[in-house]
Chimera marker file (.cmm) of the C-alpha trace (Angstrom):
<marker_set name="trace">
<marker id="1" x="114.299" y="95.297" z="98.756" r="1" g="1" b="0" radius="0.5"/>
<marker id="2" x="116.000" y="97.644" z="101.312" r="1" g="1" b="0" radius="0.5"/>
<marker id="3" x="113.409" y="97.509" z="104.249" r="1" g="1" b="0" radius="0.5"/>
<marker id="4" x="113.862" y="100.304" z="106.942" r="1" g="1" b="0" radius="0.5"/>
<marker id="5" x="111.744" y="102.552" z="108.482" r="1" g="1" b="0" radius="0.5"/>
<marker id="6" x="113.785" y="104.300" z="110.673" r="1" g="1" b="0" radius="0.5"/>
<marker id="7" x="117.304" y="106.013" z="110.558" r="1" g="1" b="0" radius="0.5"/>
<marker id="8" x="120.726" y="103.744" z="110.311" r="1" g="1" b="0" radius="0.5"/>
<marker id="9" x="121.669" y="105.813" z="113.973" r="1" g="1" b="0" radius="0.5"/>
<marker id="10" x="118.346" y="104.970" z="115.520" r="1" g="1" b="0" radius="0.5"/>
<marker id="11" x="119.013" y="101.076" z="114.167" r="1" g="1" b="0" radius="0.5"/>
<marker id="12" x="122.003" y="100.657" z="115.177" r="1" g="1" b="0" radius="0.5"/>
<marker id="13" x="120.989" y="101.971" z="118.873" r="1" g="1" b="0" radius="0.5"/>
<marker id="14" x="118.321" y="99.356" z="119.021" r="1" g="1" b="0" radius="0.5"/>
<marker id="15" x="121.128" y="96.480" z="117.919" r="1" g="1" b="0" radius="0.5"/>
<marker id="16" x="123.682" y="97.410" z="120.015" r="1" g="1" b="0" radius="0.5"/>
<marker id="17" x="121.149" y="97.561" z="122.878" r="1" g="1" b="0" radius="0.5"/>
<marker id="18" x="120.150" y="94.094" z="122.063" r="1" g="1" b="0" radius="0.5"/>
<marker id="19" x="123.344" y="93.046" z="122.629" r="1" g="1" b="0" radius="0.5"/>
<marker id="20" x="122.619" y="93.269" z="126.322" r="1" g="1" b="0" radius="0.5"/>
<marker id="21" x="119.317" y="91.775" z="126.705" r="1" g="1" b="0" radius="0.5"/>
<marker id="22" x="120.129" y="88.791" z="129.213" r="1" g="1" b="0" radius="0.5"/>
<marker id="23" x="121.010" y="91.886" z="131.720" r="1" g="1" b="0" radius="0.5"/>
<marker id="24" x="118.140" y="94.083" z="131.027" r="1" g="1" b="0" radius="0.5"/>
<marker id="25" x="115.065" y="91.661" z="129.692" r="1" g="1" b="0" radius="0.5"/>
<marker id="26" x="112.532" y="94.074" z="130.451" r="1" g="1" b="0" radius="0.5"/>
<marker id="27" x="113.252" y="96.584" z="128.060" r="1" g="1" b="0" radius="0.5"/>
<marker id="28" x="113.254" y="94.115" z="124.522" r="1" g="1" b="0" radius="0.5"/>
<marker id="29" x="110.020" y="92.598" z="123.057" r="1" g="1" b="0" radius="0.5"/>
<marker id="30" x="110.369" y="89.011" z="122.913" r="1" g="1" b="0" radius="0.5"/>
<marker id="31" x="113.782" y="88.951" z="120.623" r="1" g="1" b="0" radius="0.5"/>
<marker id="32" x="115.053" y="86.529" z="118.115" r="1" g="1" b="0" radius="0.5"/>
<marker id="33" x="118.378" y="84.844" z="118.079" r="1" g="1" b="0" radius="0.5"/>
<marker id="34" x="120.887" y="85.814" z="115.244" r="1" g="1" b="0" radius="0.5"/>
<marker id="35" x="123.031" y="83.011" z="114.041" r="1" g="1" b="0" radius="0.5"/>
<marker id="36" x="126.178" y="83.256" z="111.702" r="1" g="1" b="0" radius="0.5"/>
<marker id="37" x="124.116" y="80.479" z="109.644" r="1" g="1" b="0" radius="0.5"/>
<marker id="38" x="121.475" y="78.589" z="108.494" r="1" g="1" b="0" radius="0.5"/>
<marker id="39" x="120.565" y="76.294" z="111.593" r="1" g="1" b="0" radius="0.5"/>
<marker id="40" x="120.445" y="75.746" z="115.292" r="1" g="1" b="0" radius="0.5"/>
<marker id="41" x="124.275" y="74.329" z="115.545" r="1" g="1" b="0" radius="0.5"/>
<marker id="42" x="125.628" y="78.008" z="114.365" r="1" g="1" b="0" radius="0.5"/>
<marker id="43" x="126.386" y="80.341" z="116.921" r="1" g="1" b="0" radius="0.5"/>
<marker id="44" x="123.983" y="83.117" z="118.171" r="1" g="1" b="0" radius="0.5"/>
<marker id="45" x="125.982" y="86.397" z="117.010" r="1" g="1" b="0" radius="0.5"/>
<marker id="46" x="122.947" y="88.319" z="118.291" r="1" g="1" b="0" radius="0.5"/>
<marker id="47" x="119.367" y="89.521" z="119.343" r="1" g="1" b="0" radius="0.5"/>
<marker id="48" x="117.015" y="91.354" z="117.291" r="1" g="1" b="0" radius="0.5"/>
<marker id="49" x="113.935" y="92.593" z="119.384" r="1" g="1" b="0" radius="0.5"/>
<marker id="50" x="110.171" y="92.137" z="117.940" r="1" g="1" b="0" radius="0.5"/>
<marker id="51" x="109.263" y="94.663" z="115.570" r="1" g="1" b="0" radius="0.5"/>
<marker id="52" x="112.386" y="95.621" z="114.071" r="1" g="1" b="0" radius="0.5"/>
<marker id="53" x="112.355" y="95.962" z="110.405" r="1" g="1" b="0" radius="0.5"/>
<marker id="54" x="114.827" y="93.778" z="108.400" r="1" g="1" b="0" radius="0.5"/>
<marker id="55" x="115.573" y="93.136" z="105.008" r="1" g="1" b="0" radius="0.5"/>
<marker id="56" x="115.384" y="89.788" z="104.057" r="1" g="1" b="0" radius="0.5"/>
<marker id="57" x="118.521" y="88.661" z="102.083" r="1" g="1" b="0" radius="0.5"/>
<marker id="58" x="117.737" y="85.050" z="101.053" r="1" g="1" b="0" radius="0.5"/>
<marker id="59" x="115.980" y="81.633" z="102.195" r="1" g="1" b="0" radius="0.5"/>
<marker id="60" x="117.244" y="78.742" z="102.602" r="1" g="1" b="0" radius="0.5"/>
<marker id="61" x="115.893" y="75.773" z="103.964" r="1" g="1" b="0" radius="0.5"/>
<marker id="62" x="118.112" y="74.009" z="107.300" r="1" g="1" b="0" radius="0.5"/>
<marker id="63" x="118.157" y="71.520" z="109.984" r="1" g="1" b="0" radius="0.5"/>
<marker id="64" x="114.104" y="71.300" z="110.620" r="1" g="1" b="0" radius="0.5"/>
<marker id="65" x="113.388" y="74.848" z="109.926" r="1" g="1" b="0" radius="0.5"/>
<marker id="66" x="113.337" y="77.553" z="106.590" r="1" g="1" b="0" radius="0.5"/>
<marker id="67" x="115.953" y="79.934" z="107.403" r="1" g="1" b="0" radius="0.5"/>
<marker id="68" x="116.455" y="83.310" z="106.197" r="1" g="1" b="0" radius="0.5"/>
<marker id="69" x="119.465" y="85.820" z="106.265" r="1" g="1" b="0" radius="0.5"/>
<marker id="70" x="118.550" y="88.957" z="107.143" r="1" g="1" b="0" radius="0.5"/>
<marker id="71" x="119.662" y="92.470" z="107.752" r="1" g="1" b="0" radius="0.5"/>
<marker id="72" x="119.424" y="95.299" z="109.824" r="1" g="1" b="0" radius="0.5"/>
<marker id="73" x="121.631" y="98.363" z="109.780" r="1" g="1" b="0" radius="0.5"/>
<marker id="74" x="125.088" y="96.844" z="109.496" r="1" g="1" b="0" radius="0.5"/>
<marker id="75" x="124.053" y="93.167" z="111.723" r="1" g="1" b="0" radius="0.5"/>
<marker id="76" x="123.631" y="90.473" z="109.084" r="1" g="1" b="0" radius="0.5"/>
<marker id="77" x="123.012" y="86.834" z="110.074" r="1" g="1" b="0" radius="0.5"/>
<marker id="78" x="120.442" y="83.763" z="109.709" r="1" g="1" b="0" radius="0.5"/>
<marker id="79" x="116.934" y="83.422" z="111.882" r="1" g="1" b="0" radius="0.5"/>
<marker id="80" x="114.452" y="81.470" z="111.383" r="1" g="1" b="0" radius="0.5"/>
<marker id="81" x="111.682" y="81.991" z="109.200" r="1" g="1" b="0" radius="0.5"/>
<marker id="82" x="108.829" y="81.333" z="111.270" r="1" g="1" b="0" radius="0.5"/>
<marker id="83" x="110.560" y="84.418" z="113.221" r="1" g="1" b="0" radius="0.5"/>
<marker id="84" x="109.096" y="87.236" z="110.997" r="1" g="1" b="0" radius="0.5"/>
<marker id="85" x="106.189" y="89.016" z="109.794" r="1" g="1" b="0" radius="0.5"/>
<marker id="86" x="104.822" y="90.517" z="107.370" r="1" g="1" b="0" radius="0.5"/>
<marker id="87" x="104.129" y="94.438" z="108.640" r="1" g="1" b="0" radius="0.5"/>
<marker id="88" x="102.422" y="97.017" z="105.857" r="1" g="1" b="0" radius="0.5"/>
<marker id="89" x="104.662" y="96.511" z="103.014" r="1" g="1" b="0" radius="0.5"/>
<marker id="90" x="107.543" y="95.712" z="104.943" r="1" g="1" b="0" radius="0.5"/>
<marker id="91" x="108.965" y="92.675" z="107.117" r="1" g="1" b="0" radius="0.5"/>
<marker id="92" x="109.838" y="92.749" z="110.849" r="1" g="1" b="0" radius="0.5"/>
<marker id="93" x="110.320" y="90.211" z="113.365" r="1" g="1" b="0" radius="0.5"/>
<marker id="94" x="107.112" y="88.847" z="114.602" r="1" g="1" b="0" radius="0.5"/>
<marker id="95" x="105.954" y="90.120" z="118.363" r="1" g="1" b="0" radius="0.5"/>
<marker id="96" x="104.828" y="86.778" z="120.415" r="1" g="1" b="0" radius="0.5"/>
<marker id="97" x="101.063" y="86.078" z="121.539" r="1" g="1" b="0" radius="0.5"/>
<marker id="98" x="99.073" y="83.598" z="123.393" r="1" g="1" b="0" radius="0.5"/>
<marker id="99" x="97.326" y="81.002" z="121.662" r="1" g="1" b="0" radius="0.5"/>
<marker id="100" x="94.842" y="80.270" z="123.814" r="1" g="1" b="0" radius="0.5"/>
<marker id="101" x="93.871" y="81.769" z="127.312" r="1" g="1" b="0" radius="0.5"/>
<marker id="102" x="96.273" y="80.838" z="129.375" r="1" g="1" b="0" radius="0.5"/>
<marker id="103" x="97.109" y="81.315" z="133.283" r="1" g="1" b="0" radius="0.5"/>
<marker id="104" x="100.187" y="83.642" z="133.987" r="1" g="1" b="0" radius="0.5"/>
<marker id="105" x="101.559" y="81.645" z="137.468" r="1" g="1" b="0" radius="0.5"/>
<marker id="106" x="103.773" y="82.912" z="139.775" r="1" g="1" b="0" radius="0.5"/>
<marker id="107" x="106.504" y="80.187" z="139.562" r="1" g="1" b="0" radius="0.5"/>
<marker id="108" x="106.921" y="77.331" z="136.858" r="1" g="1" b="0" radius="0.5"/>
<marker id="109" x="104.490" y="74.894" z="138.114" r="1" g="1" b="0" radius="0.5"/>
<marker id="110" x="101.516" y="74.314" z="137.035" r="1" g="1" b="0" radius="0.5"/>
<marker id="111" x="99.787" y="74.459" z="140.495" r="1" g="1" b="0" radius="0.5"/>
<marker id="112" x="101.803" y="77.488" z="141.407" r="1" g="1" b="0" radius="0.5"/>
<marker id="113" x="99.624" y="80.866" z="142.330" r="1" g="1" b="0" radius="0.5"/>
<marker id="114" x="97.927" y="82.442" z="139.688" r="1" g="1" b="0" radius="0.5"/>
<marker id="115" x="98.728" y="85.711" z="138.897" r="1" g="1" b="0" radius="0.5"/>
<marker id="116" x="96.052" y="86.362" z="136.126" r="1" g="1" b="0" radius="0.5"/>
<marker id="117" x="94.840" y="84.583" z="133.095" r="1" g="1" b="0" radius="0.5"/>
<marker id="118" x="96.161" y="86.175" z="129.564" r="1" g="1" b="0" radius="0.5"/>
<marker id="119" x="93.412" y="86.344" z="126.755" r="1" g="1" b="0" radius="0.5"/>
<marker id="120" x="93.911" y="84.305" z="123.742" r="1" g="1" b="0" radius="0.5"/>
<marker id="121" x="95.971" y="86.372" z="121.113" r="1" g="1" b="0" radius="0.5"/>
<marker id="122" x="97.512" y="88.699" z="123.685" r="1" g="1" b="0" radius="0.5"/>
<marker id="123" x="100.373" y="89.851" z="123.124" r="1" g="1" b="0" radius="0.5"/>
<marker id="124" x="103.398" y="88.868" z="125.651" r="1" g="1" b="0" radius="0.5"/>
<marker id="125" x="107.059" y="89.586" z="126.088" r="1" g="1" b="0" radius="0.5"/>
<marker id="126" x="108.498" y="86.677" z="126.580" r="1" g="1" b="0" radius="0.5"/>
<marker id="127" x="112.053" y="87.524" z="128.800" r="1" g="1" b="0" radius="0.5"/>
<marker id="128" x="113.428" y="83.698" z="129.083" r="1" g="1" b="0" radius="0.5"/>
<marker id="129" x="112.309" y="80.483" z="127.670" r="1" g="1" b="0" radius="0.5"/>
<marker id="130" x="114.477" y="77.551" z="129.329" r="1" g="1" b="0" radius="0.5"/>
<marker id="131" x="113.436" y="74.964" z="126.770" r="1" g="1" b="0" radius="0.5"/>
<marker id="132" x="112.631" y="77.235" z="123.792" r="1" g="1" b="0" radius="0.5"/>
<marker id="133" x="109.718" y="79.114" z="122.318" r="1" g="1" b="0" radius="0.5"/>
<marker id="134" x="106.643" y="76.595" z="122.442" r="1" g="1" b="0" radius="0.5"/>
<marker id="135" x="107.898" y="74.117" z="125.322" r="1" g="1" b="0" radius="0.5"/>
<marker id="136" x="108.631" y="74.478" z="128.828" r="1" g="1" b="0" radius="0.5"/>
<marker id="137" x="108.184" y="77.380" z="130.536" r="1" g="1" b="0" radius="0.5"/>
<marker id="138" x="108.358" y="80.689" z="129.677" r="1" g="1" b="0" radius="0.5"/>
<marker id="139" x="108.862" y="83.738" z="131.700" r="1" g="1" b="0" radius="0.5"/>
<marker id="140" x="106.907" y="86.497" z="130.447" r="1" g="1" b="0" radius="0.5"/>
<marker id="141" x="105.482" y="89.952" z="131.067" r="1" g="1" b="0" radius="0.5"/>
<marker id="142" x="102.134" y="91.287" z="130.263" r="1" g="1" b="0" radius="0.5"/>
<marker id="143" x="99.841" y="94.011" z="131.486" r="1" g="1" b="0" radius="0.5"/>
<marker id="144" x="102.898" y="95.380" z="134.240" r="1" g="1" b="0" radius="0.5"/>
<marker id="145" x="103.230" y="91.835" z="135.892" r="1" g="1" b="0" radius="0.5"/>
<marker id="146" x="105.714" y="88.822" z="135.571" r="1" g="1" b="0" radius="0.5"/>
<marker id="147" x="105.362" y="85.799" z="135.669" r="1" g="1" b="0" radius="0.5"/>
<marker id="148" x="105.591" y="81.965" z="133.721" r="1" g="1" b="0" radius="0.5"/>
<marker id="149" x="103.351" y="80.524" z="130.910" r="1" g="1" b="0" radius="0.5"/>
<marker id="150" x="103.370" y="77.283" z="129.398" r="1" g="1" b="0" radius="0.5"/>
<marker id="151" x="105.761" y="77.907" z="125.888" r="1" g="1" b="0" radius="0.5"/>
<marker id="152" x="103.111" y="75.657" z="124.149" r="1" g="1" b="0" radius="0.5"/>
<marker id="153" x="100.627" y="78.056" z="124.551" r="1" g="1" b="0" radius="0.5"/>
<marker id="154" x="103.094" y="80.997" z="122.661" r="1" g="1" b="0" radius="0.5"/>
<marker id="155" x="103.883" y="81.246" z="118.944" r="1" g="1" b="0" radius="0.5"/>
<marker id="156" x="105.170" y="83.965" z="116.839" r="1" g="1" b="0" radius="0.5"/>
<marker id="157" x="102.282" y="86.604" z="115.403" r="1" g="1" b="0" radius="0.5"/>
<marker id="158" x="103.240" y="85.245" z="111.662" r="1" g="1" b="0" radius="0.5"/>
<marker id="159" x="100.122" y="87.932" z="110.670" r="1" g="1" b="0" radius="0.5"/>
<marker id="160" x="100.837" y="88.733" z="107.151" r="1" g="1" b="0" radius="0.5"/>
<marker id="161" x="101.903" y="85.953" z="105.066" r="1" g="1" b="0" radius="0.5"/>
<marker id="162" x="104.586" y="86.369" z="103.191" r="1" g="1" b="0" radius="0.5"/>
<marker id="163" x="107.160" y="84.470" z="101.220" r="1" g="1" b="0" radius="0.5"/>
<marker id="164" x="110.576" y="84.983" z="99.669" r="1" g="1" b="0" radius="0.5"/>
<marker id="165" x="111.226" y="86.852" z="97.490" r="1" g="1" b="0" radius="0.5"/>
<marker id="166" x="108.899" y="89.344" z="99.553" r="1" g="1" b="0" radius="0.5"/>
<link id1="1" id2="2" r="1" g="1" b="0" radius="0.2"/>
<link id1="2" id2="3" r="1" g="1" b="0" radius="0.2"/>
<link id1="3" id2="4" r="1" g="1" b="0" radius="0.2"/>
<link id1="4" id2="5" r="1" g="1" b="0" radius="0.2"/>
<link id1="5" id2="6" r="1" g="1" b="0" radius="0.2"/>
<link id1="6" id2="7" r="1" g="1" b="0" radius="0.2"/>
<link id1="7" id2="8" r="1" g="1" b="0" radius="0.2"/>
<link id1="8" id2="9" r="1" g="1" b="0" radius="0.2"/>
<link id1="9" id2="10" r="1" g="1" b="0" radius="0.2"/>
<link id1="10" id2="11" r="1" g="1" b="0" radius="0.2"/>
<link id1="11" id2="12" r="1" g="1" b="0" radius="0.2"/>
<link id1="12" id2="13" r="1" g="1" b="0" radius="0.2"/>
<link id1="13" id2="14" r="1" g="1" b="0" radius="0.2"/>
<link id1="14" id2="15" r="1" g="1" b="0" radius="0.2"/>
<link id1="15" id2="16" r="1" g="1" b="0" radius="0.2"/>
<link id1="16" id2="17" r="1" g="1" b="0" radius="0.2"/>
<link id1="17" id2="18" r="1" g="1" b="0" radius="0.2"/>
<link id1="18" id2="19" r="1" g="1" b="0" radius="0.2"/>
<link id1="19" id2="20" r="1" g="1" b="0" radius="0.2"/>
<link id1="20" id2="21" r="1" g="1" b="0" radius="0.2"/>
<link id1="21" id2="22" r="1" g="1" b="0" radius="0.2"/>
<link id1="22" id2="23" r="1" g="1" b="0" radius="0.2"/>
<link id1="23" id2="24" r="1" g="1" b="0" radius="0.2"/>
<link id1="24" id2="25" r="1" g="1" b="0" radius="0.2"/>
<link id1="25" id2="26" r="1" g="1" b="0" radius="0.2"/>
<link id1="26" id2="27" r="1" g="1" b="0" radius="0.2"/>
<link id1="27" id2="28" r="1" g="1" b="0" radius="0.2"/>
<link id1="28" id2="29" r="1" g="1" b="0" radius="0.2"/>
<link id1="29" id2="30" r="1" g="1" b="0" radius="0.2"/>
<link id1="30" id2="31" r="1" g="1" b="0" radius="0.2"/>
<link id1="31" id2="32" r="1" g="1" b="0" radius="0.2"/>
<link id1="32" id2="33" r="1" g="1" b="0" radius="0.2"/>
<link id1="33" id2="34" r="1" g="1" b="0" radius="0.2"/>
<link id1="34" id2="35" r="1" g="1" b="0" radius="0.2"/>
<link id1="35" id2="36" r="1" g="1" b="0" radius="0.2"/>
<link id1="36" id2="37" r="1" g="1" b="0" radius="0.2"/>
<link id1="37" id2="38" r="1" g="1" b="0" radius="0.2"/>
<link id1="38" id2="39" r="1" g="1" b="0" radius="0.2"/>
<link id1="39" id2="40" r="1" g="1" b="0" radius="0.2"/>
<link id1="40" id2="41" r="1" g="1" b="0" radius="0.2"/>
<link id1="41" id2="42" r="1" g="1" b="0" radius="0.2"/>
<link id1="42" id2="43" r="1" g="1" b="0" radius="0.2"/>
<link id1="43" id2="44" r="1" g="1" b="0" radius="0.2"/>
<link id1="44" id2="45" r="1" g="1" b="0" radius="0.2"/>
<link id1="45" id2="46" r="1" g="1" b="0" radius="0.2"/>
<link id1="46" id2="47" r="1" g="1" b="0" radius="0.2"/>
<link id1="47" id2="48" r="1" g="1" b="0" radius="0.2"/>
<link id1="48" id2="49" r="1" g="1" b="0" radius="0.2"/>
<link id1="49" id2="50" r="1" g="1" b="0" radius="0.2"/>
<link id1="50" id2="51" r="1" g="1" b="0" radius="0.2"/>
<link id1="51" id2="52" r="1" g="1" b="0" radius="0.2"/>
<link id1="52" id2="53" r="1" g="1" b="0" radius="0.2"/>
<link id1="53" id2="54" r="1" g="1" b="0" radius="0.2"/>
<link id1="54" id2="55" r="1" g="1" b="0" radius="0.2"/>
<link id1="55" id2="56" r="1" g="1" b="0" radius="0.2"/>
<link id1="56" id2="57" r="1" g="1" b="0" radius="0.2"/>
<link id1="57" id2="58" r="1" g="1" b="0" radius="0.2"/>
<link id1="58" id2="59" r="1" g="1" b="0" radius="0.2"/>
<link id1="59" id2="60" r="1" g="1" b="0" radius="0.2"/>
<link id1="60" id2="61" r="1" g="1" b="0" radius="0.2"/>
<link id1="61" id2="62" r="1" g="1" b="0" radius="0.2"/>
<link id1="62" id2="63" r="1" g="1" b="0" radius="0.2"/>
<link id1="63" id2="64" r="1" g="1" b="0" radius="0.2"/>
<link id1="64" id2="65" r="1" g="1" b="0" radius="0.2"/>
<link id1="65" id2="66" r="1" g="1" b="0" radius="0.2"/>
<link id1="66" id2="67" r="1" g="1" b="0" radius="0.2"/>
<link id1="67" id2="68" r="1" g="1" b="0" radius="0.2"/>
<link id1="68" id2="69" r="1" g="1" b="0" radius="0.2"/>
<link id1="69" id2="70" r="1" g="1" b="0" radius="0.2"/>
<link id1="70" id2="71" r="1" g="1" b="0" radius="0.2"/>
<link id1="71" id2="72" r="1" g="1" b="0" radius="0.2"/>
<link id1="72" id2="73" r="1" g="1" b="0" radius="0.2"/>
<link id1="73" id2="74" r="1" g="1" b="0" radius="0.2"/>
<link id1="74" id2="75" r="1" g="1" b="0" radius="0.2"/>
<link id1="75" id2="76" r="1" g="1" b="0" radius="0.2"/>
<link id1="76" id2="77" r="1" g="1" b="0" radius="0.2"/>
<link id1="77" id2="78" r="1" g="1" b="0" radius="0.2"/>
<link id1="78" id2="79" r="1" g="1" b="0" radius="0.2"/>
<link id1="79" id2="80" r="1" g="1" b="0" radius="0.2"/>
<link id1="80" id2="81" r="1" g="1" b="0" radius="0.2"/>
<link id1="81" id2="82" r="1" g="1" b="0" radius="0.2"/>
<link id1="82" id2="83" r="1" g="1" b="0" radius="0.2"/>
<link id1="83" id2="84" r="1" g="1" b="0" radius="0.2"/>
<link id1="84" id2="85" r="1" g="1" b="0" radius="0.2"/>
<link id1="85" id2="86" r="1" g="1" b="0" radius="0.2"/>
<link id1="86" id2="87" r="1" g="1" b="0" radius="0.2"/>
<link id1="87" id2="88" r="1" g="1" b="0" radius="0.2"/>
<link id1="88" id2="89" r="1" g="1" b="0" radius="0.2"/>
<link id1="89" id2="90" r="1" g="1" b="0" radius="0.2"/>
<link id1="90" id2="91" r="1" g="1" b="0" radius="0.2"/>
<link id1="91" id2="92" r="1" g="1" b="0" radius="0.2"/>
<link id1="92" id2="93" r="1" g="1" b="0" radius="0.2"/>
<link id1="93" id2="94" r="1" g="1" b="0" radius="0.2"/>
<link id1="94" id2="95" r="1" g="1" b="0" radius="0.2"/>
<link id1="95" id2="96" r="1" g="1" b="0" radius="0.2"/>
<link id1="96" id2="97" r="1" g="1" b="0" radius="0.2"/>
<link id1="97" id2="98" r="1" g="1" b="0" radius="0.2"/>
<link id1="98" id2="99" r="1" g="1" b="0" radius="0.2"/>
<link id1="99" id2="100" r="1" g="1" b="0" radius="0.2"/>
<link id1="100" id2="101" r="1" g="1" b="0" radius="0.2"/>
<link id1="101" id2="102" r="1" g="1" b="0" radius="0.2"/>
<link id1="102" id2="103" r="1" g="1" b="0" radius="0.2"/>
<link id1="103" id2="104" r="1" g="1" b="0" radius="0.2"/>
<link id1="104" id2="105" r="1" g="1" b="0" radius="0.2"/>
<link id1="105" id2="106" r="1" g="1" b="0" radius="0.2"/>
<link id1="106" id2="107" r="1" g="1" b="0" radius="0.2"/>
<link id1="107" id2="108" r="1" g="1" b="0" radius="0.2"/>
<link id1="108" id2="109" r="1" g="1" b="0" radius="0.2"/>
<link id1="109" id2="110" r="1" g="1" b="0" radius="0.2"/>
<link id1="110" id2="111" r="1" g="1" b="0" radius="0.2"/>
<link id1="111" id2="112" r="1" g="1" b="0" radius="0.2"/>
<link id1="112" id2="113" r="1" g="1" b="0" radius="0.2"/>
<link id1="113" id2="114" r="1" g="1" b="0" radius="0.2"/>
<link id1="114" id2="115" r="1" g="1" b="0" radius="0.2"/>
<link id1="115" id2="116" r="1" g="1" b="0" radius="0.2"/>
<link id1="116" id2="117" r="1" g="1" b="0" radius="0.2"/>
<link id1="117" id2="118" r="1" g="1" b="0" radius="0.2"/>
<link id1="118" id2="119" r="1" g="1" b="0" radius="0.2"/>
<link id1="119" id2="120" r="1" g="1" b="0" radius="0.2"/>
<link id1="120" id2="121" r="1" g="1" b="0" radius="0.2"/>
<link id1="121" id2="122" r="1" g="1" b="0" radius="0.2"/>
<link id1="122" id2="123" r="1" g="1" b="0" radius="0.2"/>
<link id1="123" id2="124" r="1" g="1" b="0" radius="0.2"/>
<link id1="124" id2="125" r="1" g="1" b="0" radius="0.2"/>
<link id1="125" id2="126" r="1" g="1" b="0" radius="0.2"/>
<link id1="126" id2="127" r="1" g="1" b="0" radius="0.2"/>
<link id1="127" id2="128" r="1" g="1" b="0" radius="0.2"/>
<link id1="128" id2="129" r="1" g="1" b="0" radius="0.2"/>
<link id1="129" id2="130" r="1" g="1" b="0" radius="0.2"/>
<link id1="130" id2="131" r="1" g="1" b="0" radius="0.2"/>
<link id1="131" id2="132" r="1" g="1" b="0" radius="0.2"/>
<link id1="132" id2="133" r="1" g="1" b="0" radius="0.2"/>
<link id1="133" id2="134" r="1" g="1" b="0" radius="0.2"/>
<link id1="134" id2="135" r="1" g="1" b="0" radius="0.2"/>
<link id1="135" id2="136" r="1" g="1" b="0" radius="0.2"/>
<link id1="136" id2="137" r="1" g="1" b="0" radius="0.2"/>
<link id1="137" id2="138" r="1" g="1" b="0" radius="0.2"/>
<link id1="138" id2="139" r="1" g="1" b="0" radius="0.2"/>
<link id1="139" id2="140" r="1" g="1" b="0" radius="0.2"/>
<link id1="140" id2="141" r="1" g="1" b="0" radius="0.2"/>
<link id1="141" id2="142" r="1" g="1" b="0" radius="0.2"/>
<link id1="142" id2="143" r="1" g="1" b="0" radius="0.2"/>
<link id1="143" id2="144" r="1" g="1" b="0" radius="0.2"/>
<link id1="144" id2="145" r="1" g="1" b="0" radius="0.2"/>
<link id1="145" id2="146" r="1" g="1" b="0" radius="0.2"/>
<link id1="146" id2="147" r="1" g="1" b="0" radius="0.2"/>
<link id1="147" id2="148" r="1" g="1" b="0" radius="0.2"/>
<link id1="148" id2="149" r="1" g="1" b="0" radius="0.2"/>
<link id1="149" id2="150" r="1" g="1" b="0" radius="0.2"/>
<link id1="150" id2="151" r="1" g="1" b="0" radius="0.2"/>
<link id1="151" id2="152" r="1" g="1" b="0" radius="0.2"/>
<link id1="152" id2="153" r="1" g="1" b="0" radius="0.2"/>
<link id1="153" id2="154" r="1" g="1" b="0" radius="0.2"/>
<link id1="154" id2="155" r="1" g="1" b="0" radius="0.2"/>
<link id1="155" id2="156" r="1" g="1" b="0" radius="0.2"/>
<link id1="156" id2="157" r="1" g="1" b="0" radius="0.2"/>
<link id1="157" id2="158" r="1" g="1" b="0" radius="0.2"/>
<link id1="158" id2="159" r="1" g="1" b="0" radius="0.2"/>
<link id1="159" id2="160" r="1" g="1" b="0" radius="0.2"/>
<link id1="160" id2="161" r="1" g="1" b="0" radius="0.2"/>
<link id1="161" id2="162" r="1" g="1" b="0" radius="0.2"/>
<link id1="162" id2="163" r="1" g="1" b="0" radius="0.2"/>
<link id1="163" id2="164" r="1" g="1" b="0" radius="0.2"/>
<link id1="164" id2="165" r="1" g="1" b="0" radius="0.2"/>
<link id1="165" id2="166" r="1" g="1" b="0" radius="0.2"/>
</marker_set>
């Protein structure tokens, strides 16, 4: 089930990029964390960015979550399943929408300026979530501007359904 679209060189550009994402956000769609294994209390090793293709390696279920180990060029770790997508006949980590309309606010308050209001099932890149994806607030960038969202109102585009072994 080797999954990849694109070259190992071009792969391993985009992975090694990831590894710098807290210091340039802007240029990654809404990543994933990495871990060396199956849960939340194993280390991030690193990011994969939405849209990259993986190969799924095995399932296993964890601490409150499916997890599944997955590879891309020579990176191999654990993220969670909820965390990819089913894309043609392949699997890639799932971009993050809205899933509702939702204001995009200047600051994290709710009574904060608004900066516009983000259709339901738009699609976001979500730079920093404090709390997680799906509480909190998130900082996120859509249509050229920047700004915070509720995380409730995100979720992973889980489009295609899929399940292992894909």
């Amino acid at each position: 089930m080797k999954i990849n679209d694109f070259g190992a060189p071009a792969a391993m550009a985009v992975l090694a990029l990831s590894f710098s994402l807290a210091a340039n956000a802007t240029e990654f769609a809404s990543p994933v964390s990495v871990r060396s294994g199956p849960g939340a209390k194993w280390p991030v090793v690193a990011t994969i960015p939405a849209g990259v293709d993986v190969q799924v390696l095995t399932c296993a279920t964890g601490w409150k979550w499916r997890w599944c180990q997955v590879q891309a060029g020579d990176l191999k770790g654990w993220v969670k399943e909820v965390a990819l997508a089913r894309s043609g006949g392949h699997l890639d980590v799932a971009g993050v929408v809205t899933t509702d309309a939702t204001a995009l606010h200047k600051s994290p308050r709710i009574f904060s300026r608004v900066i516009t209001t983000i259709p339901a099932g738009a699609e976001v890149n979500v730079l920093n979530c404090a709390s997680g994806l799906g509480s909190g607030w998130c900082k996120v960038a859509y249509g050229g501007a920047v700004g915070f969202v509720r995380g409730g109102l995100l979720a992973r585009n889980t489009y295609g359904a899929w399940s292992f072994p894909f």
